[in-house]
C-alpha positions, 0 to 999 in steps of 0.5 A: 798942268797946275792939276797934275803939279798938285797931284805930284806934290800930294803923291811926293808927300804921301810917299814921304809919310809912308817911308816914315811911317814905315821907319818908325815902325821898323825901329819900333820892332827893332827897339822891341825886339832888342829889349825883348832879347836883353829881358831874355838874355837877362832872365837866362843868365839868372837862371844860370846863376841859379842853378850853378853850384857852389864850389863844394856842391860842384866838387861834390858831383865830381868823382875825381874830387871825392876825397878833397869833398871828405878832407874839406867836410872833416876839417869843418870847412864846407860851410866857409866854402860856401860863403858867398865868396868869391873864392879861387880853389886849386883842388887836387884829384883824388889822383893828386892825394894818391901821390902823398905818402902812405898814410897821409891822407888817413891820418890828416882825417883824424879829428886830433889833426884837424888844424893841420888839415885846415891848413893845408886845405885852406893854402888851395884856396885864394881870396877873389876869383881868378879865371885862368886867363887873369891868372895868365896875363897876371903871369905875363905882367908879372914877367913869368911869375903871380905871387898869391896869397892863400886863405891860409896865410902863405903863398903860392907861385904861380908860373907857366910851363908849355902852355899850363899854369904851375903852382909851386908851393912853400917847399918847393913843390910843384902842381899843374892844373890840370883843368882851369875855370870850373865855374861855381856859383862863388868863385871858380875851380882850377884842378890840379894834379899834386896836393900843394903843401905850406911850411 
């Protein structure tokens, strides 16, 4: 009888390392596995980072921001938008640019023009990066309206209308945003339907 009580006890207690032994291992593999996928994860989001554009080299593989990319290169600005940042840029279509008067566009390109261009390419831009859900809660917390300050100095009302974010300018004027969080390497791109004008 003791006999068969020794053997018991020895079986319990191999039986009771092996489960350990087992759980250690589990939780080794476990814990490998886990610190595998951060190191992958991590190494993916730096080699997204990577090879994510800056705003204007975004805007410049996009057709439907030709003539912002032209604008921006003639008022000397694409190195400033290039910065490190970040920056949140309201950039209109050429769609958008096709709605000035005639002429506008032309001669805003002319080098005697140049600050009023800046001026008014700089009042599309604002300090930070806002994606469009901190734009629209900033738009609720705000009861209906976010006031932001623009590169260039005045400010942009930014509101929403049947689900899409409206900017309205210094004159009044008023833009939709077309497409929201265009992402860039140093901020982000809202795209917008109208050319936004300051005083």
């Amino acid at each position: 009888m003791k006999l068969v009580k020794t053997i018991c006890a020895f079986l319990v207690v191999g039986a009771i390392a092996t489960s350990c032994n087992k759980k250690e291992t589990v939780e080794s593999v476990n814990n490998t596995d886990s610190t595998a996928m951060a190191t992958d994860s991590t190494a993916t989001d730096n080699t997204a980072m990577a090879e994510t554009p800056n705003i204007v080299g975004v805007a410049s593989a996009n057709a439907d921001f030709s003539t912002l990319v032209a604008a921006v290169k003639a008022a000397g600005l694409a190195e400033t938008l290039s910065g490190a940042g970040p920056f949140t840029v309201f950039a209109p279509t050429n769609a958008a640019f096709d709605k000035l008067p005639a002429g506008t566009v032309d001669g805003l390109l002319k080098p005697e023009n140049m600050e009023k261009l800046k001026a008014v390419l700089t009042y599309h831009v604002v300090a930070g990066k806002f994606d469009a859900a901190a734009v629209t809660d900033a738009i609720t917390k705000g009861n209906g309206k976010f006031t932001v300050t623009t590169v260039q100095g005045e400010k942009i009302d930014l509101s929403l209308k049947d689900g899409k974010v409206m900017l309205t300018d210094a004159k009044g004027g008023m833009a939709t945003v077309v497409m929201a969080d265009v992402p860039a390497s140093n901020g982000v791109i809202h795209a917008i339907d109208t050319v936004v004008m300051p005083k």
